[in-house]
SESE-231332 format. One record per residue (C-alpha): residue in one letter; x, y, z. Coordinates in steps of 0.5 Angstrom, whole numbers, padded with zeros to 4 digits, always signed. Layout:
# residues N
aXYZ;...
END
This chain:
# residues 651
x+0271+0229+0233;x+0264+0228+0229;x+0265+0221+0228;x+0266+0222+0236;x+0260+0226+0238;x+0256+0222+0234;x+0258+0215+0238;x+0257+0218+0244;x+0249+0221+0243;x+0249+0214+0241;x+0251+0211+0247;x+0247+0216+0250;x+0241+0214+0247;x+0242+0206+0248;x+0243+0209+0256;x+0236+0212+0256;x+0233+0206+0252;x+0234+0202+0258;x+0231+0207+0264;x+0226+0209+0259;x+0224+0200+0259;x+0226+0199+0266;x+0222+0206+0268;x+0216+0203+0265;x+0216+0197+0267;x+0217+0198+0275;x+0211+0204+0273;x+0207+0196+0271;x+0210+0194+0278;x+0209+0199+0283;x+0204+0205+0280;x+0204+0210+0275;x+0205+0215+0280;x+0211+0213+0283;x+0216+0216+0280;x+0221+0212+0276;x+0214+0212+0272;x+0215+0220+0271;x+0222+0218+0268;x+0219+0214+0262;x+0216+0219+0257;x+0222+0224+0259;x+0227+0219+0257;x+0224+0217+0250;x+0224+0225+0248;x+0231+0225+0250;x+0234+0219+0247;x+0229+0221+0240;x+0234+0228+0240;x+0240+0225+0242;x+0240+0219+0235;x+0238+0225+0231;x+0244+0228+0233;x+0248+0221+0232;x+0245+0220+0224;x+0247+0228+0223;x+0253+0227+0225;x+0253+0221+0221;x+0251+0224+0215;x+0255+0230+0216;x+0262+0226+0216;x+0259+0223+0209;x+0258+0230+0207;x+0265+0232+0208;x+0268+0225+0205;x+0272+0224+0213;x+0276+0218+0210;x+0279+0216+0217;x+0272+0213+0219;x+0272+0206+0216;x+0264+0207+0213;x+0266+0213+0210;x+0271+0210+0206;x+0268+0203+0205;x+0262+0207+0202;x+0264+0214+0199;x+0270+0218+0194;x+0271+0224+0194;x+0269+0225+0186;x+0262+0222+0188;x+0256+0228+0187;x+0254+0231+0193;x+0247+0227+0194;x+0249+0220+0192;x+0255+0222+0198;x+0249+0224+0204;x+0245+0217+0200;x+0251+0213+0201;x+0251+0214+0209;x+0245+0209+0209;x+0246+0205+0203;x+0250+0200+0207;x+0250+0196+0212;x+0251+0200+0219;x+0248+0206+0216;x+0242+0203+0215;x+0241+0200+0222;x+0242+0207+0225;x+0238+0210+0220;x+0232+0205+0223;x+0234+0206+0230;x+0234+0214+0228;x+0226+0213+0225;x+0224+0208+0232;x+0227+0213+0237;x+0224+0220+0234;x+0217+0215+0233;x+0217+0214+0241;x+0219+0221+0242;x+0213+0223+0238;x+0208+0218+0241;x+0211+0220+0249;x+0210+0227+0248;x+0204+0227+0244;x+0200+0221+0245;x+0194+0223+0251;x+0188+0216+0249;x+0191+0211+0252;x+0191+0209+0260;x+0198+0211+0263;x+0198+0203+0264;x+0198+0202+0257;x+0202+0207+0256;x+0208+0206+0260;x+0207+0198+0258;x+0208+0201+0250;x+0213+0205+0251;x+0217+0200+0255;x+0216+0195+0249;x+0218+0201+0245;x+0225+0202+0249;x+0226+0194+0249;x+0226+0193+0242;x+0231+0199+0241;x+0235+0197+0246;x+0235+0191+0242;x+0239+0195+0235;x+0242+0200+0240;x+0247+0194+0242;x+0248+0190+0235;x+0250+0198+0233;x+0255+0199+0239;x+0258+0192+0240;x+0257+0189+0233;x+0256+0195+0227;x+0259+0200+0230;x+0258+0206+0224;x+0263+0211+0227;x+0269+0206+0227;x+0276+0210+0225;x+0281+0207+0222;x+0289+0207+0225;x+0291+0211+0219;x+0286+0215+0214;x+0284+0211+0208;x+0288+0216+0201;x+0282+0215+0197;x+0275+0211+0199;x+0273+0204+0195;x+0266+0208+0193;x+0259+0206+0193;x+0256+0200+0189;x+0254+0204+0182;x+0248+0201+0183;x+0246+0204+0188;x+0249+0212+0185;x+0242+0213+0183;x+0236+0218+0186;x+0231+0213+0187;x+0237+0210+0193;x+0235+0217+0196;x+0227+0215+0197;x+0227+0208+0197;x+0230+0207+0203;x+0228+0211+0207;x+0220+0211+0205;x+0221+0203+0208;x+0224+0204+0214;x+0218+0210+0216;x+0214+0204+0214;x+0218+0198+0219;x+0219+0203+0224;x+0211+0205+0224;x+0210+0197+0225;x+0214+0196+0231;x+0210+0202+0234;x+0203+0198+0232;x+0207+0192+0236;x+0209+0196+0241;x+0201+0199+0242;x+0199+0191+0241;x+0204+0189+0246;x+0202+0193+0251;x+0195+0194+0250;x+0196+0185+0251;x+0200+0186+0258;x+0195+0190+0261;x+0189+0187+0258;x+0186+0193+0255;x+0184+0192+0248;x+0180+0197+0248;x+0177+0202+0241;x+0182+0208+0244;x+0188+0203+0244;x+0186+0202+0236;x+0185+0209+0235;x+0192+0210+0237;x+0195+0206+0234;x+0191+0206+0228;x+0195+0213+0225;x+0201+0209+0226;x+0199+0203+0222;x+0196+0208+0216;x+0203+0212+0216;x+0206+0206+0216;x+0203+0202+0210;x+0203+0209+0205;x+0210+0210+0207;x+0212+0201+0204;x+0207+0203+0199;x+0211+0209+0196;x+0218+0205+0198;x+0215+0199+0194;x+0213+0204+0188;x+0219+0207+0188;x+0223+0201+0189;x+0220+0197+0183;x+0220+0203+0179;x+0229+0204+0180;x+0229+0197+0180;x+0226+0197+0173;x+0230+0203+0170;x+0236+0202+0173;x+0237+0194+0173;x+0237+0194+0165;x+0232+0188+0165;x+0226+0191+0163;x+0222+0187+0169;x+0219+0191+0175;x+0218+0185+0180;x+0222+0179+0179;x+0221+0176+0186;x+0227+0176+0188;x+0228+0175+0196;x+0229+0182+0198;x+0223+0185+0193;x+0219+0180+0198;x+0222+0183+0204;x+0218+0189+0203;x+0213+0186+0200;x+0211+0182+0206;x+0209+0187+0212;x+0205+0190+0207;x+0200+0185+0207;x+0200+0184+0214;x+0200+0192+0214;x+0194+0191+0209;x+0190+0186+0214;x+0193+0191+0221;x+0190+0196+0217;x+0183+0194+0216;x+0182+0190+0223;x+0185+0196+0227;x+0179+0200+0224;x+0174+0195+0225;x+0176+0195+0232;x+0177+0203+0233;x+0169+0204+0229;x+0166+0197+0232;x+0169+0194+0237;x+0171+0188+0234;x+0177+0184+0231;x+0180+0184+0238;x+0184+0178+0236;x+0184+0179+0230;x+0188+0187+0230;x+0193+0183+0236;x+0196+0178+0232;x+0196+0181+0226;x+0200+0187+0229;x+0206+0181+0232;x+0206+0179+0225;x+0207+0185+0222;x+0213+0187+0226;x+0215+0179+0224;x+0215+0181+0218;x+0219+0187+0218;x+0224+0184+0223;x+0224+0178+0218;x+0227+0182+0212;x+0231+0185+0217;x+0234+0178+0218;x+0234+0177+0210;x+0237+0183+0207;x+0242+0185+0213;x+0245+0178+0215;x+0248+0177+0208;x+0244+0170+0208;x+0242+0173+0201;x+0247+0176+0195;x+0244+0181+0192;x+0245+0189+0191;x+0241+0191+0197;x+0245+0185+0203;x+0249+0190+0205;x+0252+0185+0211;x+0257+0179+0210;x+0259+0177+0217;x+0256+0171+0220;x+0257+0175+0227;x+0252+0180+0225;x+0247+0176+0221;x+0247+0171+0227;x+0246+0178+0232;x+0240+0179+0228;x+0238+0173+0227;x+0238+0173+0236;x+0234+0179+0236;x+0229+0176+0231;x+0227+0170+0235;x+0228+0174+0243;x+0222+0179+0239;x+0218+0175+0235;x+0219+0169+0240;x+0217+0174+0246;x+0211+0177+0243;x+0208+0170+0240;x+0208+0167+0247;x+0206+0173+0250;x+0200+0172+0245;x+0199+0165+0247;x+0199+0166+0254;x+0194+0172+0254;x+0189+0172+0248;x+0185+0168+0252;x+0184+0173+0256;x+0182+0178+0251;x+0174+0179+0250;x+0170+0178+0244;x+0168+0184+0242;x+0161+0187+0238;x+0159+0180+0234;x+0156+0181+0227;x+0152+0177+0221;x+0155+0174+0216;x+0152+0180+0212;x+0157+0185+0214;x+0162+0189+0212;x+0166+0186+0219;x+0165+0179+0215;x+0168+0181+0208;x+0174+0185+0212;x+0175+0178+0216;x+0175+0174+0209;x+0180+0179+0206;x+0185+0179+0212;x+0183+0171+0211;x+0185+0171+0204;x+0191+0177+0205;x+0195+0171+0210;x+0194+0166+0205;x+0197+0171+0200;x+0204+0172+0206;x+0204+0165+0207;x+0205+0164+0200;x+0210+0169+0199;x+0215+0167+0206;x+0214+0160+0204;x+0217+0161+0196;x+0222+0166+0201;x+0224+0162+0205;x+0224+0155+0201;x+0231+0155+0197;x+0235+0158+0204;x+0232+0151+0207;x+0235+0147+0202;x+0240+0151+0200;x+0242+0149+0207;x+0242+0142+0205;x+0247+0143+0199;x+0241+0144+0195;x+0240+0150+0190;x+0232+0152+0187;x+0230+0157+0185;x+0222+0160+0185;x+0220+0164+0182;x+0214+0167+0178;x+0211+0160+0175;x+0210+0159+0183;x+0209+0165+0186;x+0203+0168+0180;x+0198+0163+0180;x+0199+0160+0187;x+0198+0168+0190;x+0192+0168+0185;x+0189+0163+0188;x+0187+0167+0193;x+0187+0174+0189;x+0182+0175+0185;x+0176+0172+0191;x+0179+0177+0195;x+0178+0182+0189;x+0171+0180+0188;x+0170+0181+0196;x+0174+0188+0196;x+0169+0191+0191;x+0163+0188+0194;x+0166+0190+0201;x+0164+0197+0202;x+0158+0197+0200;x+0155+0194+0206;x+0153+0196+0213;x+0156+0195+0219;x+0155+0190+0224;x+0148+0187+0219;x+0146+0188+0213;x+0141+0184+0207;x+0145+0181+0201;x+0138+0185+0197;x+0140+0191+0198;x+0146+0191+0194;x+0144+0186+0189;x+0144+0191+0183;x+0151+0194+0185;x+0153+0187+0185;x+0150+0185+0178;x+0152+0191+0175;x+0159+0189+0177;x+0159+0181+0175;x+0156+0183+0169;x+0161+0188+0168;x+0167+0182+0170;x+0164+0177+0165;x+0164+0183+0159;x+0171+0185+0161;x+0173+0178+0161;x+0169+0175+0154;x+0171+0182+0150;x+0179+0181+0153;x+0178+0174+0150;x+0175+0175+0143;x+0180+0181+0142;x+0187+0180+0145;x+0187+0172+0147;x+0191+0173+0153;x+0193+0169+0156;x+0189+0167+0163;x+0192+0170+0168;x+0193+0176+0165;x+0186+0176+0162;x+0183+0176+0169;x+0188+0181+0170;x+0184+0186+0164;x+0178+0184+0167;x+0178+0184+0174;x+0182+0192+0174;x+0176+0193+0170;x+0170+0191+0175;x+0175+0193+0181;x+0175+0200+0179;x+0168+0201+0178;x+0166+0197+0183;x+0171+0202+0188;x+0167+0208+0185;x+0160+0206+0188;x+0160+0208+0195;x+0161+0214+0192;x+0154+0214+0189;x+0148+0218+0191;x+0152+0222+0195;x+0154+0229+0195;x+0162+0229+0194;x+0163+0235+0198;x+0159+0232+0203;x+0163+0225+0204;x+0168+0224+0209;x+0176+0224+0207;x+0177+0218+0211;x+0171+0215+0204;x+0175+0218+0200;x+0182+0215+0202;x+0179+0208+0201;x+0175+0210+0195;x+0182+0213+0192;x+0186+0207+0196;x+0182+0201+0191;x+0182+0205+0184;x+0189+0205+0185;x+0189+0197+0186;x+0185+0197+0180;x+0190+0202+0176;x+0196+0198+0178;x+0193+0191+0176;x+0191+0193+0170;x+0198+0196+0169;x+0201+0188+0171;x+0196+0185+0166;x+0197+0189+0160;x+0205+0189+0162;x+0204+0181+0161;x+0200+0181+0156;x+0202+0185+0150;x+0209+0187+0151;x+0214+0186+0145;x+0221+0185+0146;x+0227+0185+0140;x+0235+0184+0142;x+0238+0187+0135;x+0245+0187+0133;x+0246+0193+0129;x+0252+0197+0125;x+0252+0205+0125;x+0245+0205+0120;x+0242+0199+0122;x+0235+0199+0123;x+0230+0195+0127;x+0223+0195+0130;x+0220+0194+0137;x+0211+0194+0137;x+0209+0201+0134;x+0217+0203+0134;x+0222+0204+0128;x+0229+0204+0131;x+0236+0206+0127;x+0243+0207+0130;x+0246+0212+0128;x+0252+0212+0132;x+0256+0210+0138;x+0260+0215+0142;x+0264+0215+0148;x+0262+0220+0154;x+0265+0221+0161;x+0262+0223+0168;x+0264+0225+0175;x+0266+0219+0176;x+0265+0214+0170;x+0267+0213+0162;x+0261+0211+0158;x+0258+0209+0151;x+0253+0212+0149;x+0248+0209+0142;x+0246+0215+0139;x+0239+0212+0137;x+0233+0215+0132;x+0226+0213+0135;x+0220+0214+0131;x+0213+0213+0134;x+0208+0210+0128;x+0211+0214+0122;x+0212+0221+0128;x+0218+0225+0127;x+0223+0222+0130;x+0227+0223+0136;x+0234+0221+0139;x+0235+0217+0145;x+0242+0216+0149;x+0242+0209+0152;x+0249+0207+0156;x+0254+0202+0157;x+0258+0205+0164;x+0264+0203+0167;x+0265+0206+0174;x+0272+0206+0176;x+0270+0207+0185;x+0268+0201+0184;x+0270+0198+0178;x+0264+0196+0176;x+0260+0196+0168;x+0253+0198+0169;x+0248+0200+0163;x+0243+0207+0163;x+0237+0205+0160;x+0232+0209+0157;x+0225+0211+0158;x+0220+0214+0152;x+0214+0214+0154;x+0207+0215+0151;x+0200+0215+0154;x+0200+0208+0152;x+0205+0206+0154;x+0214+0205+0154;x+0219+0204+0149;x+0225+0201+0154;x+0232+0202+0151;x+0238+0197+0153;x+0245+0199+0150;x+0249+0193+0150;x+0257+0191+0148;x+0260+0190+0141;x+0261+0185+0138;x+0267+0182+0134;x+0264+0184+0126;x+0263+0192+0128;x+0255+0191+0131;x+0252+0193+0137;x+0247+0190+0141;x+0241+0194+0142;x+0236+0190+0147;x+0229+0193+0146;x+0222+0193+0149;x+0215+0196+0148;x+0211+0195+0155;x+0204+0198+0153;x+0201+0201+0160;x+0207+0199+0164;x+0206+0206+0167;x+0200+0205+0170;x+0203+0200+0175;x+0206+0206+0179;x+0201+0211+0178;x+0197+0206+0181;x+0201+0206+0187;x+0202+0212+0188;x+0194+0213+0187;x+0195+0207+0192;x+0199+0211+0197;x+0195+0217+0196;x+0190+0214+0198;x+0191+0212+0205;x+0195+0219+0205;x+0187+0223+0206;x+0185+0216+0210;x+0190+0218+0216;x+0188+0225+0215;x+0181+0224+0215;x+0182+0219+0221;x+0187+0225+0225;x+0181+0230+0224;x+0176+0225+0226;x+0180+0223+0232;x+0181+0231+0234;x+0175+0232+0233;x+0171+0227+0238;x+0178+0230+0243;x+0175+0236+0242;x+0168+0236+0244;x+0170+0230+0250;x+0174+0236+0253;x+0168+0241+0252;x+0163+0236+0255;x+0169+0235+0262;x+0168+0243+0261;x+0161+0243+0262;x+0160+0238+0268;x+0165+0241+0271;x+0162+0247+0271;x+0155+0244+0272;x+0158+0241+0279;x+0161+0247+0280;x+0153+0251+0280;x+0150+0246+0284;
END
């Protein structure tokens, strides 16, 4: 009766995603007093409640592990952990599609109930863009992924979720992507109905700029996470590999980058009209195209869930029909969107243009390595890209985008004079080139890693500076999220750089007593032994570990085998220092009674994730800041109405 509850609020909610398109539709046609108009926002509250209680539902029958729903026992087993039993509801193919749904519907019920700025026209063209691309996943749901379908006759045990996926980092990672995808097709939604009424006006990037900031801190932690369970859970000892469903997520965050600081110039300075537009339809591409990727099964990897040609042709259809639609849409009305505030060359304005210039370069680098190999692959011809590509054609663009990203916050708005800020951009070229000459002398790095050193180093500084000559207590919130924001590009580049340039790797084949050693690491297998989990046997290398002649600890990497499903995995670990990362890989036997024992040591790998986190943080306190401020003109715009009312009311 579960599965059933959650099947028919489904259809519920794809019944008031079509009156909630139609509502605001006829609303464009015949007024916002009419009533269907009245119909639109009740109708994407409604339909919000009722997918909430169709993935409850889902979850639940995860929970009790209802193996007469088909999903349940393709994807659970009853011996699998609690956690990695709720996590298995969207670690696969029709979970994951209502777990997107589930967010868009619960993202327009929050907008039709809270959002007040926008004309009722624009509101009801956004809300009906909205309910069109919703409707879009509600019918590949029911008529083609159906998650609640039973079975005639009850599974005696589930096949189990890929081992791979049995970690807690699948419980963040997920997730924290589709709170970004769905914060972009809101942003796209705004956009489309901002183009449908012609009214690209600084209220409509106000309102759709706490989206666009949700949306990016949600993909930064979703990558953050993602690389980091990627790179201790995978047993390769790499944290981006360029693997075509990496660059999925990594796609809309470019073009979430470049929304994001249009969406700001237009919301403080009326400019970028065009500019915040286009880059809110190829945001939502984006993240449709990786739907395409990750979902259609045109990729083989641990996160393309989906093998049936039917649904990746149904994805395919809602790809084009979307994007294809928004794109003509933008060719026919951009000509109709006025220009805005222009500004001098000298400007902040210009260097955020510059950036978002070099940030599309960057994506049109990214799609094209991504989708190379699929076109010829489709004329029987299999190449592979990978980093030899992707580094130094993506630096070309990089590191001039890092030269106007230090130097971009310092300058005004609108106007501004290059000799006002000449001593900050000396100190930061000195500190570039000094950077660069003593990485040389001392390490001899290789060049892009070399850049790599310097860069962070100039980037950092040169994001503290908008800070200078100032009270702390006195900055805003919104300063200190772009301050926090850049530091952490600089921490994470640092992080990447050393990485490349200084990692140490050792593959060993040792008895029981045998040594070796890995950068500053002394290394001797002690032994051997075998170890059970819930739902998996073991071996594990008990492993003694000494830091430059410190007193030696132990250490435990395994070599799994998971019965539901079959498969052999390997459990690395991590030992951390302030510099860096000694990375251990138990590998199998061998005929002469060693073991492979893969070793690394990655100095300052860390600072790859702390620098995300401090990215994502960031843009936490920009949206706090942004929130506030916009309440804050929303409170004194009410009190002056107040005040004319009661003048009006004495004269």
């Amino acid at each position: 009766m579960i599965a059933e509850i959650g099947l028919a609020a489904l259809w519920l909610a794809a019944a008031l995603a079509v009156l909630q398109m139609v509502g605001g539709v006829l609303a464009l046609r015949g007024g916002t007093e009419s009533e269907i108009a009245g119909l639109t926002r009740p109708a994407a509250i409604l339909q919000g409640g009722l997918v909430a209680v169709s993935f409850a539902m889902l979850l639940w029958v995860f929970a009790i592990t209802d193996l007469s729903v088909k999903l349940v026992a393709m994807n659970s087993h009853t011996l699998k952990p609690l956690i990695f039993k709720l996590s298995g509801a969207w670690g696969n193919h029709e979970g994951s599609m209502l777990l997107w749904v589930t967010v868009m519907a619960l993202a327009g019920a929050l907008i039709a109930g809270i959002e007040r700025r926008l004309p009722e026209r624009t509101m009801q063209a956004t809300l009906a863009a909205q309910g069109f691309v919703a409707l879009g996943f509600y019918a590949f749901l029911l008529l083609s992924s159906n998650p609640f379908e039973r079975l005639s006759q009850p599974a005696v045990e589930g096949l189990g979720l890929n081992p791979l996926l049995q970690d807690i980092g699948l419980a963040l990672h997920p997730p924290t992507l589709y709170f970004g995808y769905v914060g972009l097709s809101v942003a796209f939604s705004f956009a489309v109905g901002a183009l449908v009424t012609r009214q690209v006006t600084p209220d409509f990037a106000r309102a759709m700029r706490p989206w666009i900031l949700g949306a990016w801190v949600f993909l930064t932690l979703g990558i953050t996470a993602g690389s980091y369970w990627a790179y201790y859970e995978l047993g390769w000892g790499g944290y981006w590999f360029w693997d075509p469903v990496e660059n999925a997520s990594l796609m809309p965050w470019l073009a979430a980058t470049a929304l994001l600081h249009s969406a700001s110039v237009l919301a403080s300075r009326d400019a970028l009209r065009v500019w915040t537009i286009m880059l809110g339809v190829v945001a939502f591409s984006m993240s449709m195209l990786g739907t395409f990727l990750v979902r259609s099964g045109i990729l083989t990897s641990v996160h393309a869930f989906a093998v049936d040609p039917e649904r990746g042709t149904f994805i395919l259809f809602l790809l084009a029909l979307y994007i294809g639609g928004a794109l003509l849409l933008f060719a026919l009305r951009a000509g109709s969107i006025t220009e805005g505030e222009r500004f001098s060359l000298a400007s902040r304005e210009a260097a955020l243009v510059v950036n978002n210039v070099m940030l599309s370069a960057i994506l049109a680098v990214v799609l094209l390595g991504t989708l190379y190999p699929l076109l010829t692959e489709a004329f029987d011809v299999r190449v592979s890209v990978g980093p030899p590509y992707f580094n130094p054609v993506g630096a070309v663009f990089l590191f001039p985008m890092l030269v106007v990203m230090a130097v971009g916050p310092l300058l005004r708005w609108r106007q501004d004079n290059w000799g006002r800020i000449s001593k900050e951009i000396a100190l930061v070229a000195a500190l570039l080139l000094a950077a660069l000459i003593l990485c040389a002398v001392l390490f001899g790095a290789a060049l892009l890693p070399l850049l790599g050193l310097s860069f962070a180093v100039a980037l950092a500084v040169a994001s503290l500076l908008p800070l200078r000559g100032r009270s702390l207590r006195r900055v805003p919130v919104a300063t200190w999220g772009m301050v926090i924001a850049h530091f952490g590009l600089a921490v994470a580049l640092f992080g990447m750089a050393s990485e490349s340039a200084f990692s140490k790797e050792r593959l060993a084949a040792l008895e029981e007593g045998g040594t070796t050693t890995v950068g500053p690491w002394a290394v001797q297998l002690d032994a051997v032994e075998p170890i059970a989990g819930p739902n998996w046997t073991a071996l594990a290398g008990q492993l003694n570990i000494a830091y430059k002649g410190e007193e030696p600890i132990q250490i435990a990497p395994q070599s799994r085998n998971f019965w539901a499903p079959p498969q052999q995995t390997t459990e690395s670990v991590l030992v951390t220092r302030w510099n860096g990362q000694l990375y251990a890989v138990m590998g199998s036997d061998s005929t002469d009674g060693r073991w492979q024992v893969r070793l690394w040591w990655k100095p300052f790998v860390t600072f790859i994730w702390y620098g995300g986190i401090l990215v994502a943080l960031g843009g936490l306190l920009a949206l706090i800041g942004r929130v506030r401020g916009d309440l804050r003109r929303r409170t004194i715009r009410r009190k002056l109405a107040l005040r004319r009312m009661d003048e009006e009311a004495i004269a």
